[in-house]
C-alpha positions as CSV (number, residue, x, y, z in Angstrom):
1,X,43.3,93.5,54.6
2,X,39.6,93.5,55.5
3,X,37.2,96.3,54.6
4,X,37.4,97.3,58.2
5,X,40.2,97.2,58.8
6,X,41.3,99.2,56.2
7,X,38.6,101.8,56.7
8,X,40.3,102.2,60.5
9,X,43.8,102.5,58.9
10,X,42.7,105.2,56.5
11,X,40.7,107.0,59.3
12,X,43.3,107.9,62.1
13,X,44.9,111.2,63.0
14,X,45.3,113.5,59.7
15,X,44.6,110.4,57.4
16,X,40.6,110.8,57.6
17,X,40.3,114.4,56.6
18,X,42.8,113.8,54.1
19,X,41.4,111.0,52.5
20,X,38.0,113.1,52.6
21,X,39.7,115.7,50.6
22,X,41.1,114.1,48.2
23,X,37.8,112.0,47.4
24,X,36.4,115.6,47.0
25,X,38.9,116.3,44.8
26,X,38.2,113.4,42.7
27,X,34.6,114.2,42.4
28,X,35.1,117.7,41.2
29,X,38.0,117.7,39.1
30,X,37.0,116.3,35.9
31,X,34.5,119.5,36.0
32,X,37.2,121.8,36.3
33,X,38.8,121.5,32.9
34,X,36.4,120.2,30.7
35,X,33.1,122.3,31.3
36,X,33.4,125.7,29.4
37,X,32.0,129.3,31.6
38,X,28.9,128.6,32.6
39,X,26.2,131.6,32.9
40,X,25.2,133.8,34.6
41,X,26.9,133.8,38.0
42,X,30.5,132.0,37.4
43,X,31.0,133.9,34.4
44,X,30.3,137.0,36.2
45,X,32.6,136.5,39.3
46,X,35.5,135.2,36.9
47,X,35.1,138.3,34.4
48,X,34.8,141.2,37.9
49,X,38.3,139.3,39.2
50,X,39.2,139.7,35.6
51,X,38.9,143.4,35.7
52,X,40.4,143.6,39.3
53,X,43.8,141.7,37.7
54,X,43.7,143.9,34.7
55,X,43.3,147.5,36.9
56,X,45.1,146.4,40.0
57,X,41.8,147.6,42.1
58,X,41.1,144.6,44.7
59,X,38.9,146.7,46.7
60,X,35.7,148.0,44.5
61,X,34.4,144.7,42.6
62,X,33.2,145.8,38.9
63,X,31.8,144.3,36.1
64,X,32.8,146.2,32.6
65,X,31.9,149.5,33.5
66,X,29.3,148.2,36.1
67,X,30.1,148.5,39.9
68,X,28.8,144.7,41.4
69,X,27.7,146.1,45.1
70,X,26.2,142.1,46.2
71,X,29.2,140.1,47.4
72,X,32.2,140.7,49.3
73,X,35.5,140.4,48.0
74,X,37.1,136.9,49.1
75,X,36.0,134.8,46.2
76,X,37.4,137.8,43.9
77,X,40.9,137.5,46.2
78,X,40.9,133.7,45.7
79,X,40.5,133.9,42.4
80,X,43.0,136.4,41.7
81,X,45.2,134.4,43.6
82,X,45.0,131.6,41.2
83,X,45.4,133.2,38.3
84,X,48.6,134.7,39.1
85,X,50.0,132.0,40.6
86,X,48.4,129.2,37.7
87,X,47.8,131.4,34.6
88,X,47.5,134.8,32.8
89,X,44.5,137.0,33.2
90,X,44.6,137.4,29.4
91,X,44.6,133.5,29.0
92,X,40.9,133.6,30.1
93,X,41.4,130.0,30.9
94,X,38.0,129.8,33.5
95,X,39.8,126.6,34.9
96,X,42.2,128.5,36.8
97,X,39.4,130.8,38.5
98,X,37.8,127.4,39.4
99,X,40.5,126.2,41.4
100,X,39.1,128.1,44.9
101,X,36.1,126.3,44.7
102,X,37.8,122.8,44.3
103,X,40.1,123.4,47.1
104,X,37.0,124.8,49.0
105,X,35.1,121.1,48.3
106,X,38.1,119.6,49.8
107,X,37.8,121.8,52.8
108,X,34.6,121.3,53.2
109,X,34.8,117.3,52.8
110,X,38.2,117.4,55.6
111,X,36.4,119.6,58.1
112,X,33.6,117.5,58.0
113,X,35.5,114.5,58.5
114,X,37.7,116.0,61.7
115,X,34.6,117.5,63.3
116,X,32.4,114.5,63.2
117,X,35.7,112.1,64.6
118,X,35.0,113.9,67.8
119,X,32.0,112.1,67.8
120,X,31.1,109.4,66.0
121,X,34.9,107.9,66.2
122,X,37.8,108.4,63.7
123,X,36.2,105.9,60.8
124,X,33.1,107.1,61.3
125,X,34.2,111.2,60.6
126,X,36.3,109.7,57.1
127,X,32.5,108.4,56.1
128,X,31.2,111.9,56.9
129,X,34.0,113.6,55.2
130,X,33.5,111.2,52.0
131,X,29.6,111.4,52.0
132,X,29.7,115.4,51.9
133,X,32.6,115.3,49.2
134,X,30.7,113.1,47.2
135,X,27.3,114.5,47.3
136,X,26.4,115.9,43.4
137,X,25.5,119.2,44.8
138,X,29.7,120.3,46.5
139,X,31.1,118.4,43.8
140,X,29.1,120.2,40.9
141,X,29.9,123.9,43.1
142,X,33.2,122.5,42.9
143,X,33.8,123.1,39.5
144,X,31.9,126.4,39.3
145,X,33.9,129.9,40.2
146,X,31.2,131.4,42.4
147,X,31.1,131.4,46.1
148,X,29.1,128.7,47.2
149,X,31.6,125.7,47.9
150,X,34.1,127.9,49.3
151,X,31.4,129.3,51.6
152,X,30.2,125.3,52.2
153,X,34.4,125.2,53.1
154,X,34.4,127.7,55.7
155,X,31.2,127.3,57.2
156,X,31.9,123.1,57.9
157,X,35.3,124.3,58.9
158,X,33.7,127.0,61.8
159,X,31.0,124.8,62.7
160,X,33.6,121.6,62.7
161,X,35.7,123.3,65.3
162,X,32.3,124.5,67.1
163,X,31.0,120.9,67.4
164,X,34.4,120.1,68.7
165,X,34.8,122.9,71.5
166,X,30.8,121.5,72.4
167,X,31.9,118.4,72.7
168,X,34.7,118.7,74.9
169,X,32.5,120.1,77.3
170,X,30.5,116.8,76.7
171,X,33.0,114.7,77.6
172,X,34.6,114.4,74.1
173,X,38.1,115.1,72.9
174,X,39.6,118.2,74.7
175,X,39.2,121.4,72.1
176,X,42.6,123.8,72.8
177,X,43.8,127.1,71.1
178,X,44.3,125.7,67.8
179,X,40.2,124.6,67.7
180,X,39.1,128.1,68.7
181,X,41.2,129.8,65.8
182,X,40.3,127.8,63.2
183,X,36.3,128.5,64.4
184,X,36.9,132.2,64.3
185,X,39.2,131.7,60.8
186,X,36.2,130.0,59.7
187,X,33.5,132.6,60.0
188,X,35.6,135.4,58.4
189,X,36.3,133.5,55.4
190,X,32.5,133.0,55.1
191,X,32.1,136.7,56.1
192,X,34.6,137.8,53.8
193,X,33.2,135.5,50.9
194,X,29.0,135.6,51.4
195,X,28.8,137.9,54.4
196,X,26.3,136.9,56.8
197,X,25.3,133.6,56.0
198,X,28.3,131.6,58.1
199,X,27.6,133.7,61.2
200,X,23.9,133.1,60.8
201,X,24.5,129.6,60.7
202,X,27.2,129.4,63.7
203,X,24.5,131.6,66.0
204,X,21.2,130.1,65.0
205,X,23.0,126.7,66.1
206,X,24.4,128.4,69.5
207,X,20.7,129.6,70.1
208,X,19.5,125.9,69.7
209,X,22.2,123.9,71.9
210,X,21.2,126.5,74.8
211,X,17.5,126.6,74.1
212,X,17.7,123.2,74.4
213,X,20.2,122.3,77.2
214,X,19.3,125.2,79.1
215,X,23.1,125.4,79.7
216,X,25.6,128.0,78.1
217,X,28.8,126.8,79.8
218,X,30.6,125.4,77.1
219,X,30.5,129.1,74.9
220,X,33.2,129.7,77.2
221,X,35.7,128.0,75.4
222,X,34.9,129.5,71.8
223,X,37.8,132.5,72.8
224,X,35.0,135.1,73.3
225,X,38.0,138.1,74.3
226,X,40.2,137.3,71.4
227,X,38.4,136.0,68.8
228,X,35.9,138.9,67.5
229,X,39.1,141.0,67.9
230,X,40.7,138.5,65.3
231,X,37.5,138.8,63.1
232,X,37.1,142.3,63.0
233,X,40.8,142.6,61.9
234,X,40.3,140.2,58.7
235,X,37.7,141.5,57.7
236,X,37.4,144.8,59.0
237,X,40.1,146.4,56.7
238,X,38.3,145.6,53.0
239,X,35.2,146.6,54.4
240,X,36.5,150.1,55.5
241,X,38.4,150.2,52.5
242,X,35.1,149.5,50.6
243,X,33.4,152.3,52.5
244,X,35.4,155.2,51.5
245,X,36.6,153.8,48.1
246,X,32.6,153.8,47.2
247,X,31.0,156.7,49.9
248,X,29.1,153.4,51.4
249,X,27.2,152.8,48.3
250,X,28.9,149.4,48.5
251,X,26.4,148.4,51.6
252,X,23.5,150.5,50.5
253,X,23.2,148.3,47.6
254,X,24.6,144.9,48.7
255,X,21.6,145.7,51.9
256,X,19.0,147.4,49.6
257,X,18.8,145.4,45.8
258,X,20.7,142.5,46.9
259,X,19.4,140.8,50.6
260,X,15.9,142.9,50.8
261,X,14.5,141.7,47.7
262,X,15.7,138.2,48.8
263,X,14.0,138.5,51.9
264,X,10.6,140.4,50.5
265,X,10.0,137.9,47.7
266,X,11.5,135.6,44.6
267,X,14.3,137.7,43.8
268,X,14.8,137.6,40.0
269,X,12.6,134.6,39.6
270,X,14.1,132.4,42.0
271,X,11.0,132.2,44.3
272,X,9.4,129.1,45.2
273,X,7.4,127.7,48.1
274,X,8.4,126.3,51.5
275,X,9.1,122.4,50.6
276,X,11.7,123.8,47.6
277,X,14.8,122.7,49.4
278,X,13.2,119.2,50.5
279,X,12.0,118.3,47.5
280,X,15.5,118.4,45.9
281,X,17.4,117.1,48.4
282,X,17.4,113.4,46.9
283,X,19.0,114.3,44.2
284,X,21.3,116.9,44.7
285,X,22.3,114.8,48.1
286,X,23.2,111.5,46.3
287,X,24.5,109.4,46.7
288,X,23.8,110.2,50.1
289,X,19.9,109.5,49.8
290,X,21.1,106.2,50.7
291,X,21.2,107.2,54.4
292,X,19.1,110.3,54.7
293,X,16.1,108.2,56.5
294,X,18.6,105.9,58.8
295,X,19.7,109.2,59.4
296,X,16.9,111.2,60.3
297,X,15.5,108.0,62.3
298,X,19.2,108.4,64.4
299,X,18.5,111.7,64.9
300,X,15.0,111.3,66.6
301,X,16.1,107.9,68.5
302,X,19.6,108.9,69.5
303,X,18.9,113.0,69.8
304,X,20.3,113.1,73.5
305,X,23.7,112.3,72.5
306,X,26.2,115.1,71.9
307,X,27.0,114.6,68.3
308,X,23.4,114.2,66.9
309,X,22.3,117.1,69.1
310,X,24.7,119.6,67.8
311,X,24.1,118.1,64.0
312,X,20.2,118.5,64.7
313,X,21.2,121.9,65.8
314,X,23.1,122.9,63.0
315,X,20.8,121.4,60.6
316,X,17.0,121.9,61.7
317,X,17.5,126.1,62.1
318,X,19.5,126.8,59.0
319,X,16.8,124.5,56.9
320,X,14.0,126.4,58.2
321,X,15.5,129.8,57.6
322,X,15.9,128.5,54.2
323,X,12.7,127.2,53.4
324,X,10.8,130.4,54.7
325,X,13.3,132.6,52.6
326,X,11.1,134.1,49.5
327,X,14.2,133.0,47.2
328,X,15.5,129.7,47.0
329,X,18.4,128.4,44.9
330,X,19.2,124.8,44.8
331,X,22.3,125.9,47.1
332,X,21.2,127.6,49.8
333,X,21.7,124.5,52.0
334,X,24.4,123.1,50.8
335,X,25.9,124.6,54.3
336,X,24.3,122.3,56.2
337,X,25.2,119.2,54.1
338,X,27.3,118.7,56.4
339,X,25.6,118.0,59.4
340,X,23.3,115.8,57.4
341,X,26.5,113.5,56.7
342,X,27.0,113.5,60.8
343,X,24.3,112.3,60.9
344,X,23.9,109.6,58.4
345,X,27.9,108.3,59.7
346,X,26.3,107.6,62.9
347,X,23.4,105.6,61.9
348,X,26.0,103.6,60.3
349,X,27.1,102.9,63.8
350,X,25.1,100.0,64.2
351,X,22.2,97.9,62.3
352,X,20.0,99.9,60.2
353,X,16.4,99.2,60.6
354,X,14.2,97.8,57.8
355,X,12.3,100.8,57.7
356,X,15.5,102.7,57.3
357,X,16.9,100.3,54.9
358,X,13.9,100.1,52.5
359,X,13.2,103.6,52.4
360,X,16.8,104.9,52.0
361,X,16.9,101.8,48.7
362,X,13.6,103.4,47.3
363,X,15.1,107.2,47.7
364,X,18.5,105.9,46.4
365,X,17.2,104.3,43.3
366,X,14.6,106.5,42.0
367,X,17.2,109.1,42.7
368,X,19.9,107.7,40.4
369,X,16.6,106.7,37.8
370,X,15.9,110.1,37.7
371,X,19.6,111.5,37.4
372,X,20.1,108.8,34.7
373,X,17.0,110.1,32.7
374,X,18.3,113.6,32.9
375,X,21.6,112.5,31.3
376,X,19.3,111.3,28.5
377,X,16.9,114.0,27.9
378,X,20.2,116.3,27.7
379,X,21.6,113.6,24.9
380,X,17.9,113.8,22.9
381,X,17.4,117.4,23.5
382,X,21.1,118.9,22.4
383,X,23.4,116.3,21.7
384,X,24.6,114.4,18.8
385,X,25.4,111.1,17.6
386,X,28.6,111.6,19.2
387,X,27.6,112.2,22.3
388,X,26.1,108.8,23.3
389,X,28.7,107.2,24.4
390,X,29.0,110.0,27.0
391,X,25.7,109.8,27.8
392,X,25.3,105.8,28.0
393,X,28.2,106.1,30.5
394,X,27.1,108.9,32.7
395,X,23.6,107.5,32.5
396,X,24.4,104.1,33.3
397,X,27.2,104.3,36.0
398,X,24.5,107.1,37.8
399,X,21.5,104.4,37.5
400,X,23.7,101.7,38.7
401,X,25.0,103.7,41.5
402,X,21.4,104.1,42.4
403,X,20.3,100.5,41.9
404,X,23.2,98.5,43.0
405,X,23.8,100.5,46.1
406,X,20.0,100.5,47.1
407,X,19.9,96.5,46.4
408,X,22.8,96.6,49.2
409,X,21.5,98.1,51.5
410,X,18.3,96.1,51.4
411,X,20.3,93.0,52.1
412,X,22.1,95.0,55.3
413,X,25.7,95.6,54.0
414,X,25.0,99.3,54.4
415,X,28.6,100.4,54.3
416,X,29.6,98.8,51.3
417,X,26.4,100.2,49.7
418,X,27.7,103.7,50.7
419,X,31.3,102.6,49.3
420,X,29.6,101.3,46.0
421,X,27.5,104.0,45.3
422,X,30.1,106.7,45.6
423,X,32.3,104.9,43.4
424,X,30.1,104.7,40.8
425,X,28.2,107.9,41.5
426,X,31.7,109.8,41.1
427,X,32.5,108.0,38.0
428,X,29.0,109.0,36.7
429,X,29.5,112.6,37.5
430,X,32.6,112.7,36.0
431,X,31.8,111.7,32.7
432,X,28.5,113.9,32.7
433,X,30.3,116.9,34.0
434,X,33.6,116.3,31.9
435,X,32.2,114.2,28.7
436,X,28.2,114.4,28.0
437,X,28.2,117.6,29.3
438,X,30.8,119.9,27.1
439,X,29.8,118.2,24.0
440,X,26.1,119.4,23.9
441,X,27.2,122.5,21.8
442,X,23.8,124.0,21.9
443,X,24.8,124.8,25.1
444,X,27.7,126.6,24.5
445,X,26.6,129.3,22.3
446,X,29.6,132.0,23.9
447,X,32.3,129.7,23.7
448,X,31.6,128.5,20.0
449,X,31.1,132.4,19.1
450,X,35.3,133.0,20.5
451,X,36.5,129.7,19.0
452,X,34.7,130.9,15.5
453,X,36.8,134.6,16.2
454,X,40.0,133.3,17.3
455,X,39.9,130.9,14.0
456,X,39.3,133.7,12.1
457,X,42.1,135.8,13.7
458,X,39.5,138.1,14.4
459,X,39.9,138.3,18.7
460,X,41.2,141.7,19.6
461,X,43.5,140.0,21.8
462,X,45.1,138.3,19.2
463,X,46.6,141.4,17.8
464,X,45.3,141.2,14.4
465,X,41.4,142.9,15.0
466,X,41.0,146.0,16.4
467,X,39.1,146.1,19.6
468,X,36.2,145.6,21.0
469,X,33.8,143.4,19.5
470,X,30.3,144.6,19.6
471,X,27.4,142.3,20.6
472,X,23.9,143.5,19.5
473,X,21.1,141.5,21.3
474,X,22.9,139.3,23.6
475,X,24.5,139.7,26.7
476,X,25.6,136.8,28.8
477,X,28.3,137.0,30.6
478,X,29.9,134.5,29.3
479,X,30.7,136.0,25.9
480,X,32.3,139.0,27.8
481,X,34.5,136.8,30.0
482,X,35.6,134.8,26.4
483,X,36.2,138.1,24.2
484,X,37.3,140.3,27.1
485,X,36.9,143.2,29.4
486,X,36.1,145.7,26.2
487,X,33.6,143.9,24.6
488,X,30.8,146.9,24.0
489,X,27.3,144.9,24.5
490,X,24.9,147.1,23.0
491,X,22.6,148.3,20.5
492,X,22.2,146.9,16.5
493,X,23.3,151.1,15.9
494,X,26.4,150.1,18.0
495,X,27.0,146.7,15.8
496,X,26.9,148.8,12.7
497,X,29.3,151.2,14.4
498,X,32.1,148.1,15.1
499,X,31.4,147.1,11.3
500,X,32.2,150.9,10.5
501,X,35.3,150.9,12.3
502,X,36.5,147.3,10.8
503,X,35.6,146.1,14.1
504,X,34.0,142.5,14.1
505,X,30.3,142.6,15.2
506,X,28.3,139.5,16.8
507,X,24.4,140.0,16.1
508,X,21.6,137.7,17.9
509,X,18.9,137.3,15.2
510,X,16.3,139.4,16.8
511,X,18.5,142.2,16.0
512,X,19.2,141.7,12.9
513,X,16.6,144.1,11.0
514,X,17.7,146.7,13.1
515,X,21.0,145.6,12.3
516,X,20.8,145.8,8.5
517,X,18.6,148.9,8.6
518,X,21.4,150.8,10.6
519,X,24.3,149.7,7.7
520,X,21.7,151.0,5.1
521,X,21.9,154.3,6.5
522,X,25.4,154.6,6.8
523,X,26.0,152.5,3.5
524,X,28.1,149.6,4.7
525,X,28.0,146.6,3.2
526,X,29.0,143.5,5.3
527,X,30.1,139.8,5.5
528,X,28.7,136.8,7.6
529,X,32.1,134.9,9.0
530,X,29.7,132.4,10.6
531,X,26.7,131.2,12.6
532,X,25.9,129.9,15.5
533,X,22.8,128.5,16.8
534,X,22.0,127.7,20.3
535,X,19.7,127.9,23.8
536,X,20.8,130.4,26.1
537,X,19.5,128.2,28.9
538,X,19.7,131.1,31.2
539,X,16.5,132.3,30.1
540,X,15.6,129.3,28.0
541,X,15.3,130.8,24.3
542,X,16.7,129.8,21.1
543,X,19.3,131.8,20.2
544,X,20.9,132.5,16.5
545,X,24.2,134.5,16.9
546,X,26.0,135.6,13.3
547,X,29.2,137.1,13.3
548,X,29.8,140.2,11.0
549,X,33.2,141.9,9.5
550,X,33.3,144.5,6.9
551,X,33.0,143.7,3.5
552,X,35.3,146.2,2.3
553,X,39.2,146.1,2.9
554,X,40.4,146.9,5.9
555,X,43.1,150.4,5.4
556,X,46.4,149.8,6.2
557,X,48.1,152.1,8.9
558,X,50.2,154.6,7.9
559,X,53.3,153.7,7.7
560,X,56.1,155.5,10.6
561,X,58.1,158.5,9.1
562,X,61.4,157.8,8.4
563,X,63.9,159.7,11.1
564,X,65.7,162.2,9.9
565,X,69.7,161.3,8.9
């Protein structure tokens, strides 16, 4: 069976956005279960849904004692889903708060390939599908417990089933009931997971097609009478809920200290000038950046057609938005990934231009290059001498992908450039993301910190330590999702309060005079279990963490009276 013909075979009906999936799935597993919580955001979201399991409150979102007024509730939902259904809440296993986000990758990847069939035929929506599944940016989300590759799921699904109801009023495959729910089923996931965003990005394309058709016929067929209706009753119950349960304080923060200092300027150091977005996009897009310029030339040369107009559409307005926004994460756009895949499927529809073919080589090597050089300053900067195997292999299989895939396409077998490159791009990602990766302990400061106290028998959860740890002069989430919901972070006087109490006590080094000087004047003498010294690469300082017990014995509990005969 020929290349082609295989391609068709795996392409038609459901098979396309299946196979999409599961090549999603492939990219983003090996993530899942080998990377430990990641700070600050994952750790967060997987300790508030955490809490919710533990209190059996799935309405007001709360970290520790801390209400956390900035996203809605789905990913929380999701993630409580999986848990029960996978694990135990008091298994902190962060895999199993992961899976929402895999399965969202896979959405994302088979919505992209079932819109863009409509279009660019049924082979040419599976190469969509595969290039958005495969891009390094959804398949790293993918294995992160935050929002963004659900949101990237619901938001291709929506604008999937918009392109489709667009197109059948263009002379494409007819768009029936079925279309028109899953757009509006689409939008309240992204409402109910990132509020706004999915909506922005379904309207700001609307806005386009007619500015630029001057013709509004087709937004007839989007179920206009029944479909807000459906919206408002998803969503509308959690956020009434959330009203009372917090006397609107939910909205008044989520509005006030969450979007407004987004919008007014680089909210907690994520600013950065327009360009940001663009800059990255070679390497967060690979392998991809194979096909972004036959793409883009596509776009200009075939922008009259119905498919690259509404990709143009979704992509051009959502980018912009982005790229004016004060705050920029490497993210933002990953909803729009999708359109750029559209795009780059139909350039791939016939003979690719030298000018396409040479640039789209240069991007697609010195993207892998770079990615490659990354996986070795990670190796020189934190790792150890067993960690360059991993590193050789993630290195390498990234650089070839790169390399081998832009010497393809050079000498015009673009497709199986595309094919080879994913290949080896996924393998390279996987054993960054599930073997360089893990092994850079440096890195993992909060996980070495609970292995040290379970080893020691010294995890409250355990039974056999009184609870909670204290943590004096470090606070990453992290480290509260590994020791639990009680951890106290506080003060060195607090430290020296857990150490009073035959608690165990975790002190960061900058707090250690303060520390000491606190035992003094209660006269406590201690003992150093162990030490661990790391980067807390959220705010990119050395870190020295030492765990404390009580030198003294610990008292036994009384023991029970005897009952009476």
């Amino acid at each position: 069976m020929t290349f082609q013909s295989s391609l068709q075979w795996a392409s038609q009906g459901w098979r396309g956005p299946l196979f999409a999936a599961l090549l999603a799935m492939v990219a983003g597993l090996p993530g899942v279960f080998a990377m430990p919580p990641l700070d600050r955001d994952e750790s967060r979201f997987a300790q508030a849904t955490a809490q919710m399991l533990e209190t059996g409150d799935f309405v007001v979102i709360r970290y520790q004692d801390e209400p956390r007024f900035k996203k809605p509730v789905g990913i929380h939902w999701l993630q409580a889903a999986s848990v029960s259904a996978v694990s135990a809440v008091e298994d902190r296993e962060i895999w199993a708060y992961r899976l929402p986000s895999l399965l969202g990758a896979m959405l994302a990847a088979a919505a992209c390939a079932w819109g863009a069939a409509a279009f660019f035929s049924a082979p040419g929506g599976l190469i969509a599908g595969a290039l958005l599944g495969s891009s390094l940016l959804l398949s790293t989300e993918a294995f992160i417990a935050k929002t963004d590759a659900v949101l990237c799921g619901s938001v291709v699904l929506a604008m999937a089933a918009l392109g489709r109801i667009y197109g059948a009023a263009r002379g494409g495959p007819p768009a029936g009931w079925r279309t028109r729910l899953l757009f509006w089923l689409g939008l309240s996931l992204a409402l109910l997971v990132k509020g706004p965003v999915g909506l922005m990005v379904a309207l700001l394309t609307i806005i386009a097609l007619v500015a630029w058709e001057r013709r509004a016929d087709w937004l007839g067929g989007l179920g206009l009478t029944w479909g807000p209706i459906l919206l408002v009753g998803l969503v509308g119950p959690w956020a009434w809920a959330v009203t009372v349960a917090t006397d609107g304080a939910f909205w008044s923060t989520a509005l006030m200290s969450d979007l407004a200092p987004k919008l007014a300027g680089g909210h907690e150091t994520h600013g950065a000038p327009p360009g940001y977005h663009l800059l990255g996009l070679s390497l967060l897009a690979f392998p991809m950046t194979l096909l972004i310029p036959a793409g883009l030339i596509a776009a200009w040369t075939r922008r009259h057609e119905p498919g690259v107009r509404f990709a143009l559409c979704w992509l051009i307005p959502t980018w912009i938005v982005f790229e004016l926004a004060p705050t920029k994460l490497v993210h933002y756009t990953l909803p729009v990934y999708g359109a750029l895949a559209w795009l780059a499927a139909a350039a791939l529809q016939a003979p690719l231009g030298r000018i396409a073919r040479w640039t789209g080589a240069g991007l697609g090597a010195l993207a892998g290059l770079i990615l490659a050089g990354l996986c070795f300053a990670l190796l020189s900067n934190f790792g150890a001498a067993a960690d360059v195997t991993a590193a050789a292999a993630a290195g390498g299989l990234l650089a070839a992908a790169g390399l081998l895939g832009a010497f393809m396409l050079v000498n015009r077998a673009p497709r199986g450039a595309i094919v080879t490159a994913m290949a080896l791009s996924m393998l390279g990602h996987g054993a960054l993301s599930a073997g360089l990766a893990p092994g850079l302990a440096p890195l993992w400061s909060s996980a070495r910190v609970a292995r040290i106290l379970e080893s020691e028998r010294l995890l409250p959860r355990q039974g056999m330590a009184p609870s909670p740890v204290a943590v004096a002069g470090y606070a990453e989430p992290s480290l509260v999702f590994a020791l639990g919901t009680p951890t106290k972070l506080g003060a060195p006087a607090d430290a020296a309060q857990a150490i009073a109490t035959f608690r165990p006590a975790v002190v960061e080094a900058a707090s250690e005079a303060d520390f000491r000087q606190a035992l003094d004047d209660r006269g406590l003498r201690v003992r150093m279990v162990r030490q661990v010294t790391g980067l807390n690469y959220s705010n990119g300082r050395p870190v020295v963490l030492r765990i404390y017990v009580n030198d003294a014995p610990r008292p036994q509990a009384p023991a029970a009276p005897e009952a009476p005969p």
